[in-house]
N, C-alpha and C positions, 0 to 999 in steps of 0.2 A: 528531721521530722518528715514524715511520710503522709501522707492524704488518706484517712480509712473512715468513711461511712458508717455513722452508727446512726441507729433510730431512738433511742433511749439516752436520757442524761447519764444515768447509770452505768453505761458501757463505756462511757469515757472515763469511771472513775475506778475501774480495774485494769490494774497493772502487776509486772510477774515478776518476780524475785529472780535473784540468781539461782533459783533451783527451778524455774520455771512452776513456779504456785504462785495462783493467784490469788491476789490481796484486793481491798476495796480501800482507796483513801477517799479521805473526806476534802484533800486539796486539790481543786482546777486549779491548772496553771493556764495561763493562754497568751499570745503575741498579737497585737493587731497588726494587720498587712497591709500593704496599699495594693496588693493585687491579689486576687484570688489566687488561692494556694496550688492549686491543676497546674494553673500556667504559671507559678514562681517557680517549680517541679521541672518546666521544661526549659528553665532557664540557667546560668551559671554566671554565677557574681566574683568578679578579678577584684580584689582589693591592689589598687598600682601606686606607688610612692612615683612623684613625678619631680624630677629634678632640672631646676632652671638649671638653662645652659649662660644666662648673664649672671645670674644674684645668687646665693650661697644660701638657699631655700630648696627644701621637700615639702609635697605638698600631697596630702594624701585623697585619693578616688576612689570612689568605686562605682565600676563597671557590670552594667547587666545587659548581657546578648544573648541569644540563643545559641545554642550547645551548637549545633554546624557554622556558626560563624568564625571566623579567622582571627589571629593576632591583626593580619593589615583592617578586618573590620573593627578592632577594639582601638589599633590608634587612631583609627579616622574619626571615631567618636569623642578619642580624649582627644585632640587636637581643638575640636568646637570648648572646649569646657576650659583649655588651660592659654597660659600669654606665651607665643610664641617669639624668638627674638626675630625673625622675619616669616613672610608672607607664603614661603614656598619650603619651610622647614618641613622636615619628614622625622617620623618619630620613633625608635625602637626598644624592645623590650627587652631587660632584662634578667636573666642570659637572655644571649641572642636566641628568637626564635625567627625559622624564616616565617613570610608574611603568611604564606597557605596553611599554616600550620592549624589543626582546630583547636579550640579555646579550653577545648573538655577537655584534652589529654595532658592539660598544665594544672599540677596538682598545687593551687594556691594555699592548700595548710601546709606544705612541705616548703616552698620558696615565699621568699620574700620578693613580688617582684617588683620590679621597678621600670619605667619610661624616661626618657631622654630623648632630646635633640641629635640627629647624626651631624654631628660638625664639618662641614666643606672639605675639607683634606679627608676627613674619613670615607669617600663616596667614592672615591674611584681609586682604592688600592689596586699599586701594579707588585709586582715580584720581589721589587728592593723595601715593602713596606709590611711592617707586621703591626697588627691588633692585638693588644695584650691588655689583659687585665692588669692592674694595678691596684694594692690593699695596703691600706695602713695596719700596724702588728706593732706587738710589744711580747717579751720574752714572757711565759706564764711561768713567773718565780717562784710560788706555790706550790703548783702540782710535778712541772718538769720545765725545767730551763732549756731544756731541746725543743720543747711544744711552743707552736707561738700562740696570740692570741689577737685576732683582729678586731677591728673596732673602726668607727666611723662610715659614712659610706664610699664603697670602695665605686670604680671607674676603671672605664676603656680609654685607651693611649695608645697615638700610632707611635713606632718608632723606625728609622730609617737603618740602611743596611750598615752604612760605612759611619754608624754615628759612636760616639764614645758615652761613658754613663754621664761625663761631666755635660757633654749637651743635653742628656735626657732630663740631667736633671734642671739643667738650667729653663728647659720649657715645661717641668712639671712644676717648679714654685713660683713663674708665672701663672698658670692656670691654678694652683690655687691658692695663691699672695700669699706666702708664706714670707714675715720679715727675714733678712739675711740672719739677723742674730740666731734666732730661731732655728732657720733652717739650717745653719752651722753645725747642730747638734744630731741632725739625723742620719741615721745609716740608712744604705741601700742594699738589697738582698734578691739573690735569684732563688725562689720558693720552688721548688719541684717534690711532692707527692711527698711533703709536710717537714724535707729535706732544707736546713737552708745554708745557700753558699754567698756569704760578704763579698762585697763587688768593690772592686779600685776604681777611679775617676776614669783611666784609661781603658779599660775593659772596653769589649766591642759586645754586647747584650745578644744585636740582633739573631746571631747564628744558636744561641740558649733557647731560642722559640720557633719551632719546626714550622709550626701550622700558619697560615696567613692571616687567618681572623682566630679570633679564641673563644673558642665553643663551652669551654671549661674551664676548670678550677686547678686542675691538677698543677698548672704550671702559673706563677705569676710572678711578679716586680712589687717587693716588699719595700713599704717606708718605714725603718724602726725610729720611733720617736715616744715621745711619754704622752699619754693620753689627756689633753687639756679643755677638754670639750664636756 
């Protein structure tokens, strides 16, 4: 919706076809705002899924800043709004944006985004540590069993240079309590550009993830498991 001045009730009740002819309905529609429409116009509203870092909870916002504000001015705003599990937590958006980034060039009908806590080990990656995405997936038996299909919400995970998948995964069903029974049945999966290669317990991952943080999607750390949520 756009702001257009008209002087007449009537002008608000012609509207154009797809052949550009104008028509006369007899139906207003209208929205009440809690701001005048100008400045709702100069403004851009984040809708952000926020995911506690202690409790198995999304919590959804929304966010309204002005179009030259930053991703670091949207989290300092969700920070006041949400329970942080300490006093000095910093927050980031996902995908990663840096903080200068302006607010307007993030097309929120395209992503889903989401906020999180940066977890302590995450803040000061050196050279032996990689940030990878991680996504839960199930085979799409329907349409093509080569396709996978994700589901639940997916997460960042550091992993170390000289670690095996059996430690990745030992610290990934702690983070997210997965019973032993349970997790007995899942496979692990190196996902690259919709490609995927089955991973042994012994496998060393970190060298499958070039980049040190993960900007993208092209490559991730799949959990196959049956979708029980």
């Amino acid at each position: 919706m756009r702001y257009r001045g008209v002087q007449d009730l009537s002008d608000m009740l012609i509207c154009f076809n797809q052949v550009s002819r104008a028509q006369t309905s007899n139906i207003l529609y209208y929205e009440v705002l809690d701001i005048p429409l100008p400045e709702l116009q100069s403004l851009i509203t984040l809708k952000v899924a926020f995911r506690h870092s202690t409790k198995d909870e999304v919590v959804s916002h929304s966010i309204r800043l002005s179009k030259n504000s930053t991703v670091g001015n949207a989290m300092n705003y969700l920070k006041s709004k949400v329970e942080l599990s300490r006093s000095d937590a910093e927050l980031r958006l996902i995908e990663i944006f840096p903080s200068h980034e302006k607010i307007e060039n993030i097309n929120e009908t395209k992503w889903n985004l989401r906020a999180e806590e940066i977890p302590a080990e995450e803040a000061n990656l050196g050279p032996q540590d990689r940030l990878i995405h991680v996504c839960h997936f199930m085979k799409d038996t329907i349409l093509n069993k080569r396709q996978v299909r994700n589901f639940r919400v997916p997460f960042l995970f550091v992993i170390h240079e000289c670690e095996t998948l059996a430690e990745v995964k030992t610290r990934i069903q702690k983070e997210l309590r997965v019973p032993d029974e349970e997790f007995a049945e899942w496979k692990f999966a190196f996902i690259s550009m919709g490609r995927t290669e089955y991973l042994k317990d012994t496998d060393i991952i970190f060298s499958r993830f070039q980049r040190r943080y993960a900007y993208g999607w092209e490559q991730y750390l799949g959990l196959e498991h049956t979708n029980t949520s």
